[in-house]
N, CA, C and O atoms as CSV, one atom per row, in Angstrom:
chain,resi,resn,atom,element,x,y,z
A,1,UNK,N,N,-30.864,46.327,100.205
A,1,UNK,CA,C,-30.738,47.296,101.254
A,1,UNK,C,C,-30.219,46.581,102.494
A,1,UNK,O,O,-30.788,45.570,102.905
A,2,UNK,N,N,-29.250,47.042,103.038
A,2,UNK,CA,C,-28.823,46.485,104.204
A,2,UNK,C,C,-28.969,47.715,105.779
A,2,UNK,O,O,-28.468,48.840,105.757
A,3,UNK,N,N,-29.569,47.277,106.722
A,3,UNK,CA,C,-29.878,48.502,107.750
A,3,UNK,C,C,-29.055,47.631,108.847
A,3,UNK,O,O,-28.774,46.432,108.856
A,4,UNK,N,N,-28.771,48.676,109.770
A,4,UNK,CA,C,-28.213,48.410,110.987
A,4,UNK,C,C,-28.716,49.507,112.039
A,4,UNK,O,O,-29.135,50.530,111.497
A,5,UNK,N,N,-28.754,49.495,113.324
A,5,UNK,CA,C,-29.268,50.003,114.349
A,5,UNK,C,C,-28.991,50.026,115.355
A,5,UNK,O,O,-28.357,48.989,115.550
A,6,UNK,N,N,-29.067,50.775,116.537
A,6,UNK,CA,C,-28.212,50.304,118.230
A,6,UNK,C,C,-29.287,51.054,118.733
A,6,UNK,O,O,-29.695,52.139,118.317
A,7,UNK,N,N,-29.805,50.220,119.882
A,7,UNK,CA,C,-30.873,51.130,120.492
A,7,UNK,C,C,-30.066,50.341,121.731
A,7,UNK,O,O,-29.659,49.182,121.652
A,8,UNK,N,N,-29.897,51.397,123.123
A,8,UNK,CA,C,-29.794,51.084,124.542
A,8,UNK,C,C,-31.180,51.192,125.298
A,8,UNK,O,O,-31.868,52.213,125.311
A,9,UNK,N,N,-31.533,49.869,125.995
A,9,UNK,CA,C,-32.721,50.259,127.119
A,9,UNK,C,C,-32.039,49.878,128.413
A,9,UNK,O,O,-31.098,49.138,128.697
A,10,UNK,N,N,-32.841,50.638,129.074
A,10,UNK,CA,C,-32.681,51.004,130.769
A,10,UNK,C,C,-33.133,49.649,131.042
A,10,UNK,O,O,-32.754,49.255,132.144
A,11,UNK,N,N,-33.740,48.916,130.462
A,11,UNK,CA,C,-34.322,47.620,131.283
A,11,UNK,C,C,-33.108,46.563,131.162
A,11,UNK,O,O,-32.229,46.899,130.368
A,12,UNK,N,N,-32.965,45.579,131.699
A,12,UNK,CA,C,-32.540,44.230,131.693
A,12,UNK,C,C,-32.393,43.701,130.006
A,12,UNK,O,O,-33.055,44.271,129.139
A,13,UNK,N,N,-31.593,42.725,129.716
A,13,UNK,CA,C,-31.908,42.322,128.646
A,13,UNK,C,C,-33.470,41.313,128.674
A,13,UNK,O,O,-34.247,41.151,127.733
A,14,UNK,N,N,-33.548,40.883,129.747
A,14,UNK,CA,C,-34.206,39.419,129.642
A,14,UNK,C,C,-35.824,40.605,130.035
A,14,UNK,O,O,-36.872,39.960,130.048
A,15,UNK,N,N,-35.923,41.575,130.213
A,15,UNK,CA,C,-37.262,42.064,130.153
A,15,UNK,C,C,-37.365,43.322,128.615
A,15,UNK,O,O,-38.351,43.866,128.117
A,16,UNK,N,N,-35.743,43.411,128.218
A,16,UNK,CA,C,-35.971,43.870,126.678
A,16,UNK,C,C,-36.038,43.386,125.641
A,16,UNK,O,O,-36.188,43.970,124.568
A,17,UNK,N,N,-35.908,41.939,125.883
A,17,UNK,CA,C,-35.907,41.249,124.488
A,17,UNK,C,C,-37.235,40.525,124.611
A,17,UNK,O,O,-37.312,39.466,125.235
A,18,UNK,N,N,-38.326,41.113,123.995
A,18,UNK,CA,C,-39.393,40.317,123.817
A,18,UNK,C,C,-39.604,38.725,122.776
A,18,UNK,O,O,-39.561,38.478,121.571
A,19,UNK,N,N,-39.829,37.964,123.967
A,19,UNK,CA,C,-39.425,36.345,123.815
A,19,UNK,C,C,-40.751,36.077,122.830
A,19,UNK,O,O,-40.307,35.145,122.160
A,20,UNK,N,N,-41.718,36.247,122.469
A,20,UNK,CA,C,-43.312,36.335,121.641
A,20,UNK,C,C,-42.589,36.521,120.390
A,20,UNK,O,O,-42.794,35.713,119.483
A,21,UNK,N,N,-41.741,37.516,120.218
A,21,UNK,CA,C,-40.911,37.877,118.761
A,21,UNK,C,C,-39.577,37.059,118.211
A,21,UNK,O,O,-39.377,36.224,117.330
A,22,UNK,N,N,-38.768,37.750,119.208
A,22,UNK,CA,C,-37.642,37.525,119.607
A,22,UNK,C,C,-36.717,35.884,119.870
A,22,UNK,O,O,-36.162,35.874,120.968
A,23,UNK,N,N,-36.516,34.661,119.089
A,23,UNK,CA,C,-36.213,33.789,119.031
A,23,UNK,C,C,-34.627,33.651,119.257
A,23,UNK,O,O,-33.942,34.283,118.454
A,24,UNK,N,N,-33.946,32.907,120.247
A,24,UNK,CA,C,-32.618,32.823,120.808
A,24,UNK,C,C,-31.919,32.025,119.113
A,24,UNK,O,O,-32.529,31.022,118.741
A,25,UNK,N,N,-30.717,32.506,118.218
A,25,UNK,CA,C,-29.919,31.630,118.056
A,25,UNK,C,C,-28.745,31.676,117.955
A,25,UNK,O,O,-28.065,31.425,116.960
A,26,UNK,N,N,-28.316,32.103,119.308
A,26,UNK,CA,C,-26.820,31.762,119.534
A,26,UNK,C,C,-26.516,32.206,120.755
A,26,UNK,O,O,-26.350,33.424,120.680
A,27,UNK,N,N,-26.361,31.812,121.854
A,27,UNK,CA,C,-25.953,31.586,123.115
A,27,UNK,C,C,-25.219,30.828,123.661
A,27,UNK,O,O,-25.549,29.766,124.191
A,28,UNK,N,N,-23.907,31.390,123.579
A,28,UNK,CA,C,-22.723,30.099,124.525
A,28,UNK,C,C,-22.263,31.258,125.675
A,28,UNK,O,O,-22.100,32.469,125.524
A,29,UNK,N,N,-22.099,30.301,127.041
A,29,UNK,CA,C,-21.926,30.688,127.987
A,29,UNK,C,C,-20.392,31.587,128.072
A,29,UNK,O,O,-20.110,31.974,129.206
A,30,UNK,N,N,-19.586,31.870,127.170
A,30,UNK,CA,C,-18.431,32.332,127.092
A,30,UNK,C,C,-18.499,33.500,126.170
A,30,UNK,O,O,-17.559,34.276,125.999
A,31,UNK,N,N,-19.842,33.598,125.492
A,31,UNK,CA,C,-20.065,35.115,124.826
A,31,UNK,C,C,-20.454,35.785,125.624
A,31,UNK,O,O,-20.674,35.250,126.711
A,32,UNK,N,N,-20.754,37.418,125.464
A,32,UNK,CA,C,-21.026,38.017,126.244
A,32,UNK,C,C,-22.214,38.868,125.308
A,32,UNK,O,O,-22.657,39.925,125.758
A,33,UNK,N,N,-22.635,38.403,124.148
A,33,UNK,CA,C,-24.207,38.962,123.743
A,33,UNK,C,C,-24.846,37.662,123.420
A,33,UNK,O,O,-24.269,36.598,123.197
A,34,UNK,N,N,-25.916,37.862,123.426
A,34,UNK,CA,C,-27.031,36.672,122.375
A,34,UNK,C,C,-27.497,37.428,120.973
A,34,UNK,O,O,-27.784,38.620,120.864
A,35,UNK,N,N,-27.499,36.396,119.905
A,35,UNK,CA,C,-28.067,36.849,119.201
A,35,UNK,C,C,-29.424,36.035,119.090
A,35,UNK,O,O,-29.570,34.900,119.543
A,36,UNK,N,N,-30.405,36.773,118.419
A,36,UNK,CA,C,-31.976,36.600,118.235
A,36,UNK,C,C,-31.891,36.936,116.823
A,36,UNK,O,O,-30.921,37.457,116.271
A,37,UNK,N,N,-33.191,36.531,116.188
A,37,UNK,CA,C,-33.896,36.515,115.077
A,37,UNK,C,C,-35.341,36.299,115.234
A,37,UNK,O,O,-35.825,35.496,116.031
A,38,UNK,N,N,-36.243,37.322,114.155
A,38,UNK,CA,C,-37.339,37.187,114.333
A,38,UNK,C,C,-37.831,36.787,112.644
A,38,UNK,O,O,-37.271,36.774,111.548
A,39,UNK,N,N,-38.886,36.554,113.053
A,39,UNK,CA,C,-39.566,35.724,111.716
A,39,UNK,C,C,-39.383,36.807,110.163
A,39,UNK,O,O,-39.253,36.275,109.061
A,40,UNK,N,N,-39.399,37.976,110.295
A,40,UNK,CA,C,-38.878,38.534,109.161
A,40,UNK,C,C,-37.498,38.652,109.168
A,40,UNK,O,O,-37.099,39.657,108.581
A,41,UNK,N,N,-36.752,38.032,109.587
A,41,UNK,CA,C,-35.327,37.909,109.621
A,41,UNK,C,C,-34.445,38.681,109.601
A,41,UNK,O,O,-33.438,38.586,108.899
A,42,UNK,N,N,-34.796,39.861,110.642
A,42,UNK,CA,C,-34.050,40.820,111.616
A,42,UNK,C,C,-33.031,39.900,112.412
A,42,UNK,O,O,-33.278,38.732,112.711
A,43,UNK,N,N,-31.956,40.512,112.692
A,43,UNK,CA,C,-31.023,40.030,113.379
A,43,UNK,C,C,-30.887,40.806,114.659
A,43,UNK,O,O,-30.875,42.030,114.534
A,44,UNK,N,N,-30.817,40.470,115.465
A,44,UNK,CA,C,-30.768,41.153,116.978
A,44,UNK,C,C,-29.657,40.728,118.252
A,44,UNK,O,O,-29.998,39.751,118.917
A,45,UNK,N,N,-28.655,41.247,118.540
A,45,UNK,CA,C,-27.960,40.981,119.625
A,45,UNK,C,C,-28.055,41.813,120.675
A,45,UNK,O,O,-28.231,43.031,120.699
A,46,UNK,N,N,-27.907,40.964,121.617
A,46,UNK,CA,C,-28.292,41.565,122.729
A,46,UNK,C,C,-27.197,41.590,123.968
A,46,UNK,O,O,-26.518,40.565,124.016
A,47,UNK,N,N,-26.952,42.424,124.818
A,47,UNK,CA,C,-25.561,42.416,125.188
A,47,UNK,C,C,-26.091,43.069,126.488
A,47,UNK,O,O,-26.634,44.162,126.334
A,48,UNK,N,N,-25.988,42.350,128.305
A,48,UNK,CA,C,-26.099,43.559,129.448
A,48,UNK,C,C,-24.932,43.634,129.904
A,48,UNK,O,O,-23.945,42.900,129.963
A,49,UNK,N,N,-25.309,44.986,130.321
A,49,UNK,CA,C,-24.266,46.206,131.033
A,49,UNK,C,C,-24.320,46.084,132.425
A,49,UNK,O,O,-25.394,45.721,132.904
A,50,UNK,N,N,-23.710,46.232,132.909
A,50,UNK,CA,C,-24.178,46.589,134.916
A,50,UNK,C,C,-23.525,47.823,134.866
A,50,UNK,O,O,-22.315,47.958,134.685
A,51,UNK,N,N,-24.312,48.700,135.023
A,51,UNK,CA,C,-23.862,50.074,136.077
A,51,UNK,C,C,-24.074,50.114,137.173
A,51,UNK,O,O,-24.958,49.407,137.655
A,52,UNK,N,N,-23.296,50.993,137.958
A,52,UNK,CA,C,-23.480,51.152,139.267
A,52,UNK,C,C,-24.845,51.229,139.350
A,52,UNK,O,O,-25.159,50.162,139.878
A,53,UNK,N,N,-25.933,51.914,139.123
A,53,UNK,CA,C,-27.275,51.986,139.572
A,53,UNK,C,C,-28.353,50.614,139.209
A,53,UNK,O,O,-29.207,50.224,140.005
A,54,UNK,N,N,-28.130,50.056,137.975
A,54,UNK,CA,C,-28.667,49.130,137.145
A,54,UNK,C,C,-28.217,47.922,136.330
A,54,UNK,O,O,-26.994,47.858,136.199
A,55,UNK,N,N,-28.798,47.121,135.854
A,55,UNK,CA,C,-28.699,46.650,134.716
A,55,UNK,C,C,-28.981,47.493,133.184
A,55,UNK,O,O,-30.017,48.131,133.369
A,56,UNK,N,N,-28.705,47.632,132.403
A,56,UNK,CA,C,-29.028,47.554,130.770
A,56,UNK,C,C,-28.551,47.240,129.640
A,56,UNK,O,O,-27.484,46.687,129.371
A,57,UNK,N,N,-29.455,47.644,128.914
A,57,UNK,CA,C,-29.204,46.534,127.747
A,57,UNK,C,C,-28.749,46.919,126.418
A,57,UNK,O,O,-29.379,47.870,125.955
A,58,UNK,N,N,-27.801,46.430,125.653
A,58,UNK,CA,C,-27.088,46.986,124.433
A,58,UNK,C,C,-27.555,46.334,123.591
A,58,UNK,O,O,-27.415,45.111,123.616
A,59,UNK,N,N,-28.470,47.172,122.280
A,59,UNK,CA,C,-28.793,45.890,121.749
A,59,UNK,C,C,-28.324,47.194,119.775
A,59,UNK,O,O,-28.272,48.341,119.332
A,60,UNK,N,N,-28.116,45.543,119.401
A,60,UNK,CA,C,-27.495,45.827,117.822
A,60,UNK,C,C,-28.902,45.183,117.076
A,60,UNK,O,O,-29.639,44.321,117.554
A,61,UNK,N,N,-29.015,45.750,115.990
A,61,UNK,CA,C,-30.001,44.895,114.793
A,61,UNK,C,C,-29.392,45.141,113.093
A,61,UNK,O,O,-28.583,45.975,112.688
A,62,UNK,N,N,-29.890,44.421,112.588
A,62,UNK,CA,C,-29.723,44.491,111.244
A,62,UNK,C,C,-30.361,43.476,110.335
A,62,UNK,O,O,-30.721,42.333,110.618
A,63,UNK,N,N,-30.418,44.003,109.390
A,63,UNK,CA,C,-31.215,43.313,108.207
A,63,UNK,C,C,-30.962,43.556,106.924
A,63,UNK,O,O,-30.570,44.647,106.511
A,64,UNK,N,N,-31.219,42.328,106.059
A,64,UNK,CA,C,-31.234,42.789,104.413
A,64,UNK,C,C,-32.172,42.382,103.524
A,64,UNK,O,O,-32.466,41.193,103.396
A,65,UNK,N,N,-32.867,43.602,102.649
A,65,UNK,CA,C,-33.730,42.822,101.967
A,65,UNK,C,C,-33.667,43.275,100.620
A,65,UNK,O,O,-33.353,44.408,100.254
A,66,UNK,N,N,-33.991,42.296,99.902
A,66,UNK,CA,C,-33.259,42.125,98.415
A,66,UNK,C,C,-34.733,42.596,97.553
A,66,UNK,O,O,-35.920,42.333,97.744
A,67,UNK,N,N,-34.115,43.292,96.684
A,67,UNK,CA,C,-35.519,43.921,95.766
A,67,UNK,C,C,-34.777,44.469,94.169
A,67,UNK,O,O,-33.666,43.944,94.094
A,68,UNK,N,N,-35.014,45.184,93.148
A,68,UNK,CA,C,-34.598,45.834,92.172
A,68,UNK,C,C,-34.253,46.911,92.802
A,68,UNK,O,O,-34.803,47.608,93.655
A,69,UNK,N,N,-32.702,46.966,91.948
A,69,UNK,CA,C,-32.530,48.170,92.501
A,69,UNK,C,C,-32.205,49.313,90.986
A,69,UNK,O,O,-31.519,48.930,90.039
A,70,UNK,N,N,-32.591,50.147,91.025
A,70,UNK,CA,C,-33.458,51.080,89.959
A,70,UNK,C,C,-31.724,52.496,89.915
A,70,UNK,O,O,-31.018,52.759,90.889
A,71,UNK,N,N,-31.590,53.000,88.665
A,71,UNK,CA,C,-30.237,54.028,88.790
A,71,UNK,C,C,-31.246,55.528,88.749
A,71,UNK,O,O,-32.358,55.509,88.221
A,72,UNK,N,N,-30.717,56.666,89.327
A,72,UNK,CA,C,-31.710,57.504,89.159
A,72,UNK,C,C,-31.290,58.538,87.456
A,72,UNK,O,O,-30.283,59.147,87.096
A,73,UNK,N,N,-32.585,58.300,86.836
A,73,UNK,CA,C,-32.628,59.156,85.649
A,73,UNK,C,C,-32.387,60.748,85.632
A,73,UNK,O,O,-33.161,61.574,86.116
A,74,UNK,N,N,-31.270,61.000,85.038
A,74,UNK,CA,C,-30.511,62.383,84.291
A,74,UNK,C,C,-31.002,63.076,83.320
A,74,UNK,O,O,-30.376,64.036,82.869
């Protein structure tokens, strides 16, 4: 199964990406997202916006997890 996801928050990246979970691996100063990984090996990038009123935050995820995969019976 492979999932993907986009959730936008109103907050900052650096107060939406919870750092307790959320582990940095890949940050170069010439990208313009980070990606994260957490211990079940979700993938997470994280990307801020500036609007006129705010900061927020674009964030992508995805994951795959491998199991039997079963055909449905006719």
């Amino acid at each position: 199964m492979h999932k993907k996801g986009h959730i936008t928050s109103l907050q900052p990246c650096h107060k939406a990406v919870d750092r307790d979970i959320w582990k940095v691996q890949f940050n170069l100063p010439n990208f313009d997202y980070k990606k994260y990984k957490n211990t079940q090996g979700v993938v997470l990038y994280a990307k801020e916006v500036e609007t006129p009123n705010q900061k927020i935050c674009l964030l992508d995820y995805e994951f795959r997890a491998k199991g039997e995969h079963t055909s449905p019976s006719f």
